[in-house]
Structures are given as structure tokens and as C-alpha cells.
N, CA, C and O atoms as a Maestro MAE file, in Angstrom:
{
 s_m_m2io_version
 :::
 2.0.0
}

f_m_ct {
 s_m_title
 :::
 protein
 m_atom[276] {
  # First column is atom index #
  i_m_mmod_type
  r_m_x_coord
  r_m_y_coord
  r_m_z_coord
  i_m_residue_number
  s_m_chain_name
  s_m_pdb_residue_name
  s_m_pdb_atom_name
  i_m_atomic_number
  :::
  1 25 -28.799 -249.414 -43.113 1 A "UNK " " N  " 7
  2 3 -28.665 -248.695 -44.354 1 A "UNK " " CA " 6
  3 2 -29.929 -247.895 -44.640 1 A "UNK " " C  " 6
  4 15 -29.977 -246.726 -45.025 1 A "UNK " " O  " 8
  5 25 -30.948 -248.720 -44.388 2 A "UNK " " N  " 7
  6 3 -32.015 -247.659 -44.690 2 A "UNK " " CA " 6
  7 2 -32.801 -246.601 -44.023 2 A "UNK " " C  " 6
  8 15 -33.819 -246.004 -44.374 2 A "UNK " " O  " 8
  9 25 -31.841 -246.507 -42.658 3 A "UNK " " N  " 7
  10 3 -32.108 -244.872 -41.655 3 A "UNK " " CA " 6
  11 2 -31.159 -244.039 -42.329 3 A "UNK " " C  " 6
  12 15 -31.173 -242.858 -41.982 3 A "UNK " " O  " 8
  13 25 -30.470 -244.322 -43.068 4 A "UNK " " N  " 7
  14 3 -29.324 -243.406 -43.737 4 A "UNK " " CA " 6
  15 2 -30.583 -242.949 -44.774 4 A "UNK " " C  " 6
  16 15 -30.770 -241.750 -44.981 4 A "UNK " " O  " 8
  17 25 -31.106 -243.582 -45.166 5 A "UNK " " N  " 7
  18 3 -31.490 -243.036 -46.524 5 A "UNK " " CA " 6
  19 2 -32.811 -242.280 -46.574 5 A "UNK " " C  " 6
  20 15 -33.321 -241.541 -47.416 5 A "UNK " " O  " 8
  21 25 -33.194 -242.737 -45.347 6 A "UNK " " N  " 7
  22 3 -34.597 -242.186 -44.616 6 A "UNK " " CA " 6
  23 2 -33.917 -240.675 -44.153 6 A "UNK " " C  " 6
  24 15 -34.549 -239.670 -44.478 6 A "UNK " " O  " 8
  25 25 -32.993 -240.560 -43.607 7 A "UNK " " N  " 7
  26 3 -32.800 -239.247 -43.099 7 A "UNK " " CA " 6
  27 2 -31.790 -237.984 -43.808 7 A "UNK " " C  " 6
  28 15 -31.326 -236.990 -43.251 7 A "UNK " " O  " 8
  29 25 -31.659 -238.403 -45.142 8 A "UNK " " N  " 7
  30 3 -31.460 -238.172 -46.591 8 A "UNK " " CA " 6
  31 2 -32.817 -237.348 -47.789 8 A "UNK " " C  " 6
  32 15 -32.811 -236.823 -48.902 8 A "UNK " " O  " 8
  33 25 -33.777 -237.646 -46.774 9 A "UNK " " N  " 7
  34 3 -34.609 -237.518 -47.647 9 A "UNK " " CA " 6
  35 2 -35.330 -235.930 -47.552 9 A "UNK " " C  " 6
  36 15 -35.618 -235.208 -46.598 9 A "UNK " " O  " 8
  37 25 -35.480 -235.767 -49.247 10 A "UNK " " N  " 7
  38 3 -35.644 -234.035 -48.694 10 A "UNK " " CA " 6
  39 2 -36.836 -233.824 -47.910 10 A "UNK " " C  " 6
  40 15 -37.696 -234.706 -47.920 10 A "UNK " " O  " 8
  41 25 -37.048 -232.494 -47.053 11 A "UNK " " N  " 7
  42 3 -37.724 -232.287 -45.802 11 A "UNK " " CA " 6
  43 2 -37.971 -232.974 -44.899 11 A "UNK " " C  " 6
  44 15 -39.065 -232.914 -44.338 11 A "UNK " " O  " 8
  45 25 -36.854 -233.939 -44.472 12 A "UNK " " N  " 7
  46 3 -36.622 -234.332 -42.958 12 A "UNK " " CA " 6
  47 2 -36.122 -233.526 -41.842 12 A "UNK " " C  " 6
  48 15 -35.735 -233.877 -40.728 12 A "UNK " " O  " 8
  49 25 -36.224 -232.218 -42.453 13 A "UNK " " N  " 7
  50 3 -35.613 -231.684 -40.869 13 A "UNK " " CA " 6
  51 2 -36.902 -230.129 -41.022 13 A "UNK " " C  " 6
  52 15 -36.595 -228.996 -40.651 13 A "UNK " " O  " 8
  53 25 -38.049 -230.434 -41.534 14 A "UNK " " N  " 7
  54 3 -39.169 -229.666 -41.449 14 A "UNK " " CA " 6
  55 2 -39.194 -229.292 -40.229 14 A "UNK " " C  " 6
  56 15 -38.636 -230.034 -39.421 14 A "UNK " " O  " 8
  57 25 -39.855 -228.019 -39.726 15 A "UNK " " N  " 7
  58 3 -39.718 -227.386 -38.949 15 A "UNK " " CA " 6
  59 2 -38.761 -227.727 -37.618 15 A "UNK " " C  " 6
  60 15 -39.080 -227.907 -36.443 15 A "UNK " " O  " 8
  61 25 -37.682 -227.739 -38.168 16 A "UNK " " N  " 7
  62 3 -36.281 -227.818 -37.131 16 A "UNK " " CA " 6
  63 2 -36.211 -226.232 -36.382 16 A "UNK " " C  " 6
  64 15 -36.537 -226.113 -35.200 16 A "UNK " " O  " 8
  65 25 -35.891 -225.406 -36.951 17 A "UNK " " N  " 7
  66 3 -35.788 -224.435 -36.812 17 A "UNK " " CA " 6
  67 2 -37.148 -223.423 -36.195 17 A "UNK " " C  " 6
  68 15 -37.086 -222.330 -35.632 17 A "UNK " " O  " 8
  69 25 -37.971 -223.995 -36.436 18 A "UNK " " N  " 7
  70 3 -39.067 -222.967 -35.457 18 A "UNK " " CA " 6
  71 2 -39.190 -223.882 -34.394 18 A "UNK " " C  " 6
  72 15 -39.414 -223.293 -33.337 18 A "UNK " " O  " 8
  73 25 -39.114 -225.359 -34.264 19 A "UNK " " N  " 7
  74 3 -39.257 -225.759 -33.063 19 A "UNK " " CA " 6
  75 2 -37.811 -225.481 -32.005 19 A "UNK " " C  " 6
  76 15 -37.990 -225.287 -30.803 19 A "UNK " " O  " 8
  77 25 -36.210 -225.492 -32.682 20 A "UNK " " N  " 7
  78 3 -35.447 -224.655 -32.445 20 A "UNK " " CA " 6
  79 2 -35.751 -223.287 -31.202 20 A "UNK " " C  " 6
  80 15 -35.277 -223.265 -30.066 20 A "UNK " " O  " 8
  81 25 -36.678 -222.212 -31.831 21 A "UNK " " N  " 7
  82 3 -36.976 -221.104 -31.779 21 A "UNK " " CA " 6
  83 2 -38.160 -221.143 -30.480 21 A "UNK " " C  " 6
  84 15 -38.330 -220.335 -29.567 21 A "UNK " " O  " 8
  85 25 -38.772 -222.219 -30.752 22 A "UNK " " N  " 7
  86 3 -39.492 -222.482 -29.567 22 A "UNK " " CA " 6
  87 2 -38.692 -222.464 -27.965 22 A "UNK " " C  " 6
  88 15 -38.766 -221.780 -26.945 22 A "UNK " " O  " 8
  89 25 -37.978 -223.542 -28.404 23 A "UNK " " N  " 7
  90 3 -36.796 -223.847 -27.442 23 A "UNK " " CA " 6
  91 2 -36.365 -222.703 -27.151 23 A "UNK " " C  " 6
  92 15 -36.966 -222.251 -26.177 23 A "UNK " " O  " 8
  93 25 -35.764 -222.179 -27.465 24 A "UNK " " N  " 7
  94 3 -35.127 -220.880 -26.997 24 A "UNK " " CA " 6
  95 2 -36.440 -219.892 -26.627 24 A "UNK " " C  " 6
  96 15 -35.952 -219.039 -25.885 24 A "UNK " " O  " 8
  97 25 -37.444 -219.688 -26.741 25 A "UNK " " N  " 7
  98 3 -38.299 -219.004 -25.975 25 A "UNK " " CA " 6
  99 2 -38.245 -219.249 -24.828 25 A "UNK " " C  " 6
  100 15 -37.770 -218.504 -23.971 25 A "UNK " " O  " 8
  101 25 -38.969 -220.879 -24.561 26 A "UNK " " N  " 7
  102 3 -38.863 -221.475 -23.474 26 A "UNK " " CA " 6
  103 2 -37.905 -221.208 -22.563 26 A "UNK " " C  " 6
  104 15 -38.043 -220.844 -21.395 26 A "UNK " " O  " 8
  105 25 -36.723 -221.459 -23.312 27 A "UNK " " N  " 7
  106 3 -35.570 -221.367 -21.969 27 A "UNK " " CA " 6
  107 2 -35.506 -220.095 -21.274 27 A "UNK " " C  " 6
  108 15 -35.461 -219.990 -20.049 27 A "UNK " " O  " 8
  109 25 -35.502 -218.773 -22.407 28 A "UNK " " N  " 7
  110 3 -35.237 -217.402 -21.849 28 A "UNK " " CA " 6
  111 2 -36.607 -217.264 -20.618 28 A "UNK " " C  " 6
  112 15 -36.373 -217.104 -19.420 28 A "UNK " " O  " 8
  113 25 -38.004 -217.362 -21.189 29 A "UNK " " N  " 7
  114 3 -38.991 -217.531 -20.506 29 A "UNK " " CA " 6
  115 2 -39.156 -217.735 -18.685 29 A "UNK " " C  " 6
  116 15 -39.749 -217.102 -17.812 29 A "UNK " " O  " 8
  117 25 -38.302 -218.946 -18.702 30 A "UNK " " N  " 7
  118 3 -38.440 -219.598 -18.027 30 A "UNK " " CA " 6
  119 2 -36.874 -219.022 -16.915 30 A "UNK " " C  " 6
  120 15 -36.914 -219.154 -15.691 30 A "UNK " " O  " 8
  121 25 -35.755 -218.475 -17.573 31 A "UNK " " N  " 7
  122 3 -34.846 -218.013 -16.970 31 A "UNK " " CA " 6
  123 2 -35.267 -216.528 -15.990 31 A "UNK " " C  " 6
  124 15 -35.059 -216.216 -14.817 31 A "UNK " " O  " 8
  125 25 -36.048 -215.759 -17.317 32 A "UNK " " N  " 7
  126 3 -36.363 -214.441 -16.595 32 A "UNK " " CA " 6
  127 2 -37.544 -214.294 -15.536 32 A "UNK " " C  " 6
  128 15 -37.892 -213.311 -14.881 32 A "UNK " " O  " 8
  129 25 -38.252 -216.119 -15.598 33 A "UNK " " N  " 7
  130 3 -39.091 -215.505 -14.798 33 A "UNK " " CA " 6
  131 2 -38.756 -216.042 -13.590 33 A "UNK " " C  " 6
  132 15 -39.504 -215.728 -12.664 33 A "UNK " " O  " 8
  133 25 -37.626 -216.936 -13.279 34 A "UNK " " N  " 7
  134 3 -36.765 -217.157 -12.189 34 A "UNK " " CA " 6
  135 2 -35.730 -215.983 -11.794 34 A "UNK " " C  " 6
  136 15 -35.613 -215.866 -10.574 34 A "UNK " " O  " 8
  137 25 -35.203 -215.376 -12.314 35 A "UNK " " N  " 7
  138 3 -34.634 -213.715 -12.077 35 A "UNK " " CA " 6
  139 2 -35.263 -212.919 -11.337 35 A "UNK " " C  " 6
  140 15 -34.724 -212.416 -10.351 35 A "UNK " " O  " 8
  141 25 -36.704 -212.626 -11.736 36 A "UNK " " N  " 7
  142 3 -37.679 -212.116 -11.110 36 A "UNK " " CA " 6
  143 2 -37.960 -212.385 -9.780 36 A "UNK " " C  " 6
  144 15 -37.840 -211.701 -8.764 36 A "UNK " " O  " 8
  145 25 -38.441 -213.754 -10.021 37 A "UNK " " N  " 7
  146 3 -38.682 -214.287 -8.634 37 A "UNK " " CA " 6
  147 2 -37.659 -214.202 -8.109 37 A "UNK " " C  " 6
  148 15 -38.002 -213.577 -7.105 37 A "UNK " " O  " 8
  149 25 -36.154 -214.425 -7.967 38 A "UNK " " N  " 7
  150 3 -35.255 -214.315 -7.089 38 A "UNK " " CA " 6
  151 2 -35.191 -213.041 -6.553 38 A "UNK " " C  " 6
  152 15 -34.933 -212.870 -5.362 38 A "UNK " " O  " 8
  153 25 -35.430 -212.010 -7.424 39 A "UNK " " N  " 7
  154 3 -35.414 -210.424 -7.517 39 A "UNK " " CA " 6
  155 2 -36.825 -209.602 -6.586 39 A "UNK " " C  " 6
  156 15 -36.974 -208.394 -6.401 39 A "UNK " " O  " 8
  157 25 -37.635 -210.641 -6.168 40 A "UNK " " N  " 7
  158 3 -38.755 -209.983 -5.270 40 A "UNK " " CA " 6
  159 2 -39.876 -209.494 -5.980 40 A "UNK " " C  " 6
  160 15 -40.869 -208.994 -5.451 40 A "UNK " " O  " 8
  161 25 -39.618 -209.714 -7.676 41 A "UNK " " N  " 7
  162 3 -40.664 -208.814 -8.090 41 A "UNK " " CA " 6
  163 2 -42.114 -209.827 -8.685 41 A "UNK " " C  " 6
  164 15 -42.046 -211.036 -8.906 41 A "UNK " " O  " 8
  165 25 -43.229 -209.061 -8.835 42 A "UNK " " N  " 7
  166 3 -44.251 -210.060 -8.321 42 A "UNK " " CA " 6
  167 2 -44.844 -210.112 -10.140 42 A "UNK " " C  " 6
  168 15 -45.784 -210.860 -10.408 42 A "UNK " " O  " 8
  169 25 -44.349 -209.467 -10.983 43 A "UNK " " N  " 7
  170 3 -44.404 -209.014 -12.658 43 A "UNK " " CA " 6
  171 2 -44.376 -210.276 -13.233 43 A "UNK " " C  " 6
  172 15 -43.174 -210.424 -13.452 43 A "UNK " " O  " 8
  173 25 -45.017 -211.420 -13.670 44 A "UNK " " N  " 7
  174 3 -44.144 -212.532 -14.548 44 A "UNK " " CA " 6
  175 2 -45.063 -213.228 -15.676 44 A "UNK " " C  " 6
  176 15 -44.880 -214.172 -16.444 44 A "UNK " " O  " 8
  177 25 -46.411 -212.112 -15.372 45 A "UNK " " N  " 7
  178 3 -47.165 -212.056 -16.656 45 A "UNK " " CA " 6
  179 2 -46.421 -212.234 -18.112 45 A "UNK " " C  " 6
  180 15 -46.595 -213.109 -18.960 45 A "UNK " " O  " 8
  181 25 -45.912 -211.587 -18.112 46 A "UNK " " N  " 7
  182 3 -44.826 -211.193 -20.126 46 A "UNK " " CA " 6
  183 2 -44.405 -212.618 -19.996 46 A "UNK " " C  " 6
  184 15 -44.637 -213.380 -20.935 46 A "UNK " " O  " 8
  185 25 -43.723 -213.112 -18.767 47 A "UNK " " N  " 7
  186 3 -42.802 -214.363 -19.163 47 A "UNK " " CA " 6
  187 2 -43.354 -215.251 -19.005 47 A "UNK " " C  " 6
  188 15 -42.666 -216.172 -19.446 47 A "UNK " " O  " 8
  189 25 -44.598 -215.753 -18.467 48 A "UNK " " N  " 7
  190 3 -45.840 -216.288 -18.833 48 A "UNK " " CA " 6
  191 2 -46.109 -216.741 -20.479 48 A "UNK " " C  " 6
  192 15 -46.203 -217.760 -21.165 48 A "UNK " " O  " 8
  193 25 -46.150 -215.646 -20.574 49 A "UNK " " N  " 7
  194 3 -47.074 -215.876 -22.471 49 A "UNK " " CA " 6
  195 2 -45.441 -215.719 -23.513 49 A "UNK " " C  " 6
  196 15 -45.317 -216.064 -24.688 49 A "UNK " " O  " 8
  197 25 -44.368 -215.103 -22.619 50 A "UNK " " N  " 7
  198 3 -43.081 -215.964 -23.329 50 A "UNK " " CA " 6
  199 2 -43.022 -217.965 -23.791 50 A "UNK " " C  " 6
  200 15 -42.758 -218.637 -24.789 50 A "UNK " " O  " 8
  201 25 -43.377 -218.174 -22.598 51 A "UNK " " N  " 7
  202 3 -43.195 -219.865 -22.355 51 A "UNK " " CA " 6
  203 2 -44.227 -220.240 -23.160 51 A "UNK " " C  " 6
  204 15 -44.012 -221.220 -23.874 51 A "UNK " " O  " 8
  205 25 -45.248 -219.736 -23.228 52 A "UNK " " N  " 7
  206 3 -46.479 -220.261 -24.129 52 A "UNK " " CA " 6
  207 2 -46.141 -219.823 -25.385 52 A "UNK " " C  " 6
  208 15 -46.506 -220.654 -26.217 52 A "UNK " " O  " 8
  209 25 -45.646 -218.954 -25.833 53 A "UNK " " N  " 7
  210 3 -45.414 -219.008 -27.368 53 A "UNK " " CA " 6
  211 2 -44.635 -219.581 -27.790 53 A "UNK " " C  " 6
  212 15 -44.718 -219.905 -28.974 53 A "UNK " " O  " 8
  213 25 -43.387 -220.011 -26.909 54 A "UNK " " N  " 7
  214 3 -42.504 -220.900 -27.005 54 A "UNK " " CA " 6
  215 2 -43.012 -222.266 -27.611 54 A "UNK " " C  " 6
  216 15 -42.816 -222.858 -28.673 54 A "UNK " " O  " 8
  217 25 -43.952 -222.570 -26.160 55 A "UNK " " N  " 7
  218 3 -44.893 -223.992 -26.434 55 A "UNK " " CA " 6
  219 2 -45.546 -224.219 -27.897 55 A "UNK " " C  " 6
  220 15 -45.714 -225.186 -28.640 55 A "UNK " " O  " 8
  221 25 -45.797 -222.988 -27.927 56 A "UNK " " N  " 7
  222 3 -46.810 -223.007 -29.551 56 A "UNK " " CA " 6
  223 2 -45.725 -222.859 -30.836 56 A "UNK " " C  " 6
  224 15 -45.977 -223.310 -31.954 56 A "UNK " " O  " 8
  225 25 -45.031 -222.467 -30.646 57 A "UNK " " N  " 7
  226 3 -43.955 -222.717 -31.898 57 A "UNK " " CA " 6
  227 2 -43.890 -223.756 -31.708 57 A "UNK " " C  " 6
  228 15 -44.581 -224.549 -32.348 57 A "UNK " " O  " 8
  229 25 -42.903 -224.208 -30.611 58 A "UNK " " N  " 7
  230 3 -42.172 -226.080 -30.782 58 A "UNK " " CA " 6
  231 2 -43.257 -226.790 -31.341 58 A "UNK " " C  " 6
  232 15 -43.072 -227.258 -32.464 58 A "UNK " " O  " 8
  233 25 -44.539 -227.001 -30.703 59 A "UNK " " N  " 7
  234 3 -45.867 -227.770 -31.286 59 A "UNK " " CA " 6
  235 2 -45.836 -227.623 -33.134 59 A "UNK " " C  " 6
  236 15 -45.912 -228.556 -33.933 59 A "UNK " " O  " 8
  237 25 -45.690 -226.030 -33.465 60 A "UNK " " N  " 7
  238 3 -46.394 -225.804 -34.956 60 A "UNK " " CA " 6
  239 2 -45.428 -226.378 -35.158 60 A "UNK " " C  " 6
  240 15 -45.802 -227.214 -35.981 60 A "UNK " " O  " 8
  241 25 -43.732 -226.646 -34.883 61 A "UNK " " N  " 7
  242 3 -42.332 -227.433 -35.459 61 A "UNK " " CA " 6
  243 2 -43.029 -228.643 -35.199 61 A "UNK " " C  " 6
  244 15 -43.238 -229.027 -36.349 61 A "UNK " " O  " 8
  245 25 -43.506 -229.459 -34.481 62 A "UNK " " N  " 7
  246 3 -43.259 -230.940 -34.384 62 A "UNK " " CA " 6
  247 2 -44.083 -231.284 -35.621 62 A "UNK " " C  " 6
  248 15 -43.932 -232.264 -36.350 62 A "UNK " " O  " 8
  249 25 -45.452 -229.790 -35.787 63 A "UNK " " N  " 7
  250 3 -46.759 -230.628 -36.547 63 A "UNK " " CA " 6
  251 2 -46.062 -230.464 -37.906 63 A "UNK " " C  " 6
  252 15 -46.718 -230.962 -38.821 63 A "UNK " " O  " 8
  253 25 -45.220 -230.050 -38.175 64 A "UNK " " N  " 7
  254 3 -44.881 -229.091 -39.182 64 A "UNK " " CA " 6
  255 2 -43.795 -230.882 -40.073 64 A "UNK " " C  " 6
  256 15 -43.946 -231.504 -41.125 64 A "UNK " " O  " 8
  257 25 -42.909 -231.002 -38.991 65 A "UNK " " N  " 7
  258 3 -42.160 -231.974 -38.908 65 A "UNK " " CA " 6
  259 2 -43.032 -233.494 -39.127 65 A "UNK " " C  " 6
  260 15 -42.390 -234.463 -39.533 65 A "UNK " " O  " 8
  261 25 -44.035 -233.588 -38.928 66 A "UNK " " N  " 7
  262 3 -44.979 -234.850 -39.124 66 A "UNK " " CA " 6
  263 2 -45.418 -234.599 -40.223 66 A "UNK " " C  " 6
  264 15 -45.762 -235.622 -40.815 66 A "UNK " " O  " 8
  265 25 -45.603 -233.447 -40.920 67 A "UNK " " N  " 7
  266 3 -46.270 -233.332 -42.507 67 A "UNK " " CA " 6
  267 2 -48.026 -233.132 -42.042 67 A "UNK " " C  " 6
  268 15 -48.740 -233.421 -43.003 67 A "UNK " " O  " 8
  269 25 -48.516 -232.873 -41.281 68 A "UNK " " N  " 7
  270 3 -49.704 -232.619 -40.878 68 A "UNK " " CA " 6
  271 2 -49.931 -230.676 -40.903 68 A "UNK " " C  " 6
  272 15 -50.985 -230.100 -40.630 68 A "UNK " " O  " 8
  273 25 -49.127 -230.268 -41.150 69 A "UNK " " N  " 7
  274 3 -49.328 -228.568 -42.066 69 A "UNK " " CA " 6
  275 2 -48.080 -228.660 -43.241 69 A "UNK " " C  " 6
  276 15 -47.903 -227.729 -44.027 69 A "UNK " " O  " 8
  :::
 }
 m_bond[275] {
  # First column is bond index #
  i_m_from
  i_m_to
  i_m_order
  :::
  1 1 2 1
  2 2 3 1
  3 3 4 2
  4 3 5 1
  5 5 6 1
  6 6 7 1
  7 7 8 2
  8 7 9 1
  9 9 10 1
  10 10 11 1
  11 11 12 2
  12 11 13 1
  13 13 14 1
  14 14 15 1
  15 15 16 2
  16 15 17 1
  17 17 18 1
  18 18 19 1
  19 19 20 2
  20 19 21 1
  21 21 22 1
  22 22 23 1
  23 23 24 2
  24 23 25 1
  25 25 26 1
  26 26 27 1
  27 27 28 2
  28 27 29 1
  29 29 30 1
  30 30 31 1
  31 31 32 2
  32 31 33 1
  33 33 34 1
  34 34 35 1
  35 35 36 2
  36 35 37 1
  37 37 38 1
  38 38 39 1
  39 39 40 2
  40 39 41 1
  41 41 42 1
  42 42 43 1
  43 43 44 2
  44 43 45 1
  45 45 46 1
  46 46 47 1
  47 47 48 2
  48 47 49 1
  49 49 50 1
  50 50 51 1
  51 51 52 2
  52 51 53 1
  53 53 54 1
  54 54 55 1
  55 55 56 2
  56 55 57 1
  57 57 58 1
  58 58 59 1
  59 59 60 2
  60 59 61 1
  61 61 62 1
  62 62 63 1
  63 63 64 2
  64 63 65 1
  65 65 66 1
  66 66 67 1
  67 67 68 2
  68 67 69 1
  69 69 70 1
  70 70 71 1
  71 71 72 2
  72 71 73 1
  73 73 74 1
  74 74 75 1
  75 75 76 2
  76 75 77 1
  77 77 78 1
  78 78 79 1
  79 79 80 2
  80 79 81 1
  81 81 82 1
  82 82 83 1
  83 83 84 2
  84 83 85 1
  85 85 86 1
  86 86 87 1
  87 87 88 2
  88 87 89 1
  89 89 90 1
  90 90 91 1
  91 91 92 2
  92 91 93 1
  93 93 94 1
  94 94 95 1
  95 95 96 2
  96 95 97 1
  97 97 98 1
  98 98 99 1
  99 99 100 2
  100 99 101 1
  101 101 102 1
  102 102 103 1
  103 103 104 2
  104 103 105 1
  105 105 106 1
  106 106 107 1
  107 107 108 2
  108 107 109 1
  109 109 110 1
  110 110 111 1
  111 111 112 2
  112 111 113 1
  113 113 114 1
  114 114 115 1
  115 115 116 2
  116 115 117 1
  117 117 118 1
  118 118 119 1
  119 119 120 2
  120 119 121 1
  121 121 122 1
  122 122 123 1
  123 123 124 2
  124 123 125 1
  125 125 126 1
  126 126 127 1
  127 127 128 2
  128 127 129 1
  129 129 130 1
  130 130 131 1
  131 131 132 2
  132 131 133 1
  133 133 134 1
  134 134 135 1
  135 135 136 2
  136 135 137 1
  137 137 138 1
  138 138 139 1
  139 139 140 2
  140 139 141 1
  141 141 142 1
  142 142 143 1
  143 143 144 2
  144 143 145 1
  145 145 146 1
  146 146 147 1
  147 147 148 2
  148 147 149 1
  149 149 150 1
  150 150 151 1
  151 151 152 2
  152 151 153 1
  153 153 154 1
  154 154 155 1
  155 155 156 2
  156 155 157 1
  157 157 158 1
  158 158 159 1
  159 159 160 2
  160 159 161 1
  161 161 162 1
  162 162 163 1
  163 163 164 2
  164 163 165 1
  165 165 166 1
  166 166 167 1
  167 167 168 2
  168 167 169 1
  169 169 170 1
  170 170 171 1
  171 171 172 2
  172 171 173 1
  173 173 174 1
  174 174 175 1
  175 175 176 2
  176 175 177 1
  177 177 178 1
  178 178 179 1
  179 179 180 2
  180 179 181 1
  181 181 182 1
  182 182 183 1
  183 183 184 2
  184 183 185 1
  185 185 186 1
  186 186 187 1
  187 187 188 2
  188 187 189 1
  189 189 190 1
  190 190 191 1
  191 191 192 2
  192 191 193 1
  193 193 194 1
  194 194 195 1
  195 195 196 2
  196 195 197 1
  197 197 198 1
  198 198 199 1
  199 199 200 2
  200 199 201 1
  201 201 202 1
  202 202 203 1
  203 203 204 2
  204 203 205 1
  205 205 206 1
  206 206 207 1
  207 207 208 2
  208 207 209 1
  209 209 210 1
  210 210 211 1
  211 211 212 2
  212 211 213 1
  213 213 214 1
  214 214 215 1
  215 215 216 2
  216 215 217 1
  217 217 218 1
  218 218 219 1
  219 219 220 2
  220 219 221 1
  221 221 222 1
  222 222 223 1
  223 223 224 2
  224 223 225 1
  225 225 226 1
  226 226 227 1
  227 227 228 2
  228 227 229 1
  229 229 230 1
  230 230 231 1
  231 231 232 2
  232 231 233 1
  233 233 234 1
  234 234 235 1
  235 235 236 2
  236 235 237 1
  237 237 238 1
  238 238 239 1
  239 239 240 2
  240 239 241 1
  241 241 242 1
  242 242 243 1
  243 243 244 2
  244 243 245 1
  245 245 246 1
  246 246 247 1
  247 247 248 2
  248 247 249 1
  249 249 250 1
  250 250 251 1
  251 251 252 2
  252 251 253 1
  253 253 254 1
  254 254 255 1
  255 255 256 2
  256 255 257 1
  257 257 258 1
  258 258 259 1
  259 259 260 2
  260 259 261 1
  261 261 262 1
  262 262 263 1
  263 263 264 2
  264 263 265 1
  265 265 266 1
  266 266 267 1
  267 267 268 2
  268 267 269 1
  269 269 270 1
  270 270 271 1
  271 271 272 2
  272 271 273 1
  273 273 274 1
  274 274 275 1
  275 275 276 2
  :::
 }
}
């Protein structure tokens, strides 16, 4: 009964959505820079610092989600 009420409680789902957004960086990131590579091309700088901003959203969601910002 009382995980019900724990997860009831307002701002339990604090940064859902930018860590969300992270996720989906990541994945595209990580798709295009396998495209590439399948594709011969040697470019994968951009999708590089795709995956890392990815990383850095999900992080600011988790810190965001702990109440530590």
C-alpha cells in the first residue's frame, strides 16, 4: 500500500521527460553513426557529441528526478 502512495506523490516523475529525450538522442546517435559506418564514411564526429548530449540530458533527468536540482 505504501508504494502506491509513494508513487502518487506530486513530482515523482521529475525529469521523466528530459531523461526520455536523452534516450532518444542516444538511440538516433548511436543508429546514425552505425549507418555511416556501414556506409564507408569516416564523418561520425556530429554523432559523437549526439550520444553525449544524450548522456547529459538523461544524467540532468536522473539528477533532476533525485531532487538534487
Amino acid at each position: 500500500m505504501s508504494e502506491r502512495v509513494a508513487d502518487a506523490t506530486p513530482g515523482a516523475n521529475r525529469g521523466a521527460i528530459i531523461r526520455l529525450f536523452g534516450v532518444v538522442l542516444v538511440i538516433l546517435g548511436t543508429l546514425d553513426s552505425m549507418l555511416m559506418w556501414r556506409g564507408g564514411f569516416a564523418d561520425v564526429g556530429p554523432y559523437v557529441l549526439l550520444i553525449a548530449a544524450g548522456l547529459l540530458l538523461y544524467a540532468v533527468g536522473a539528477m533532476r528526478r533525485r531532487g538534487d536540482i
